[in-house]
C-alpha positions as CSV (number, residue, x, y, z in Angstrom):
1,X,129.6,4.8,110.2
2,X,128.3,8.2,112.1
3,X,124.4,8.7,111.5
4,X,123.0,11.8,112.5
5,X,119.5,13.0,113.3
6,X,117.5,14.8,110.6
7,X,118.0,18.2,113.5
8,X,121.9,17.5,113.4
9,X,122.3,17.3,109.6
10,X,120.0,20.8,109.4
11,X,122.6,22.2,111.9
12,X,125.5,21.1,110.2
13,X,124.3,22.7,106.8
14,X,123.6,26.5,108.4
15,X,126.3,28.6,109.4
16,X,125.7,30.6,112.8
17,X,125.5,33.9,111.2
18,X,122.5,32.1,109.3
19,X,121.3,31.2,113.2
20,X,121.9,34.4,114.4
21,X,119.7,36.7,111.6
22,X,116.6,34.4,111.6
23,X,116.8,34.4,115.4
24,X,116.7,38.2,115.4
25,X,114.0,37.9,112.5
26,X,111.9,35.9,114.5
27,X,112.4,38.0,117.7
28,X,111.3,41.3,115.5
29,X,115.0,42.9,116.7
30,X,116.2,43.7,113.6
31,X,116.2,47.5,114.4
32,X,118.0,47.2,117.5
33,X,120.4,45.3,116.3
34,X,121.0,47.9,113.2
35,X,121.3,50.6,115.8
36,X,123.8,48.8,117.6
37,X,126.0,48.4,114.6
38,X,125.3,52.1,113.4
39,X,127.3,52.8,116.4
40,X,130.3,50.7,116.5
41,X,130.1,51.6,112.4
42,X,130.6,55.2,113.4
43,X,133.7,54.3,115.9
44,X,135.0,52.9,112.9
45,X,134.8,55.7,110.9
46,X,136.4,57.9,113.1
47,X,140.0,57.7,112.7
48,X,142.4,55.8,115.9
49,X,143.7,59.0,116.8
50,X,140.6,60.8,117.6
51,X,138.5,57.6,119.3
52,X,139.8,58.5,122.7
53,X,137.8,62.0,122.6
54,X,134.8,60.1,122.6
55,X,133.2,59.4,125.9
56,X,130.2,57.5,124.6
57,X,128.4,56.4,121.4
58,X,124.5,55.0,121.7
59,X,121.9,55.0,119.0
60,X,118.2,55.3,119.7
61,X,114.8,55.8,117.4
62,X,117.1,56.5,114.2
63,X,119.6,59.0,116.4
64,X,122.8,58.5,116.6
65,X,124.1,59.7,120.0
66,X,127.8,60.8,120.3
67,X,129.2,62.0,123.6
68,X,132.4,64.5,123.8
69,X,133.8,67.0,125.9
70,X,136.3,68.2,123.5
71,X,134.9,71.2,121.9
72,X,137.2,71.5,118.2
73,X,137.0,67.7,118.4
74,X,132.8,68.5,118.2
75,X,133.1,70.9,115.6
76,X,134.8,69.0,113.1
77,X,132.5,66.3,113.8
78,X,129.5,68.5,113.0
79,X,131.3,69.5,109.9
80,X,131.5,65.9,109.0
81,X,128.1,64.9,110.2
82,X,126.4,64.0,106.8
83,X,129.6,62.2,105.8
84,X,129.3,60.1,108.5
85,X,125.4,59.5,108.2
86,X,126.2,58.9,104.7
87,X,128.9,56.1,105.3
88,X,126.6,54.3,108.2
89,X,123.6,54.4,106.2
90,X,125.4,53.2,103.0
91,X,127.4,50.3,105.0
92,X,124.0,49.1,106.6
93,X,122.5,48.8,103.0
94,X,119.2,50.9,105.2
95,X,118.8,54.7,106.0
96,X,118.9,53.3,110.0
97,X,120.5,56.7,110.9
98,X,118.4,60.0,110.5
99,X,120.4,62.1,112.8
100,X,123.2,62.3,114.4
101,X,123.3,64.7,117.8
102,X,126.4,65.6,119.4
103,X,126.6,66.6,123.3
């Protein structure tokens, strides 16, 4: 018969997503770590075809950053700005997004 330590049981019981969330809770991260997913969300959004025109994507004090040199590529995304800080937002269950600026 396998005993196991009051610590071990605990452990066994709470999954790592669990971990993960109360470590960021405790560490007072929370907003990083939202910003960080605002930006993969948004490379999700955009459709396969149209990732590789995007150079970079960062998200910083509620902006979401996106980094093209393709100029129509940049125009439909400011036409389809809100729509995307809609679907971010919406997805995050928090308005983490304000803005997003495109260079």
């Amino acid at each position: 018969m396998t005993t196991f330590t009051s610590t071990q049981r605990i452990m066994a019981e709470v999954s790592i997503s669990q971990l993960l969330e109360a470590f960021i809770k405790r560490n007072h991260r929370e907003d990083e770590f939202k910003e960080h997913s605002a930006a993969n969300l948004f490379l999700q959004l955009v459709p396969e075809s149209q990732r590789t025109l995007i150079q970079k994507v960062w998200c910083e004090n509620g902006k979401l950053f996106v980094k093209t040199n393709h100029a129509s590529f940049r125009f439909e995304l400011r036409n389809q700005r809100s729509s995307y800080l809609e679907q971010i937002n919406q997805k995050l269950g928090k308005e983490v997004v304000k803005e997003i600026v495109l260079r």
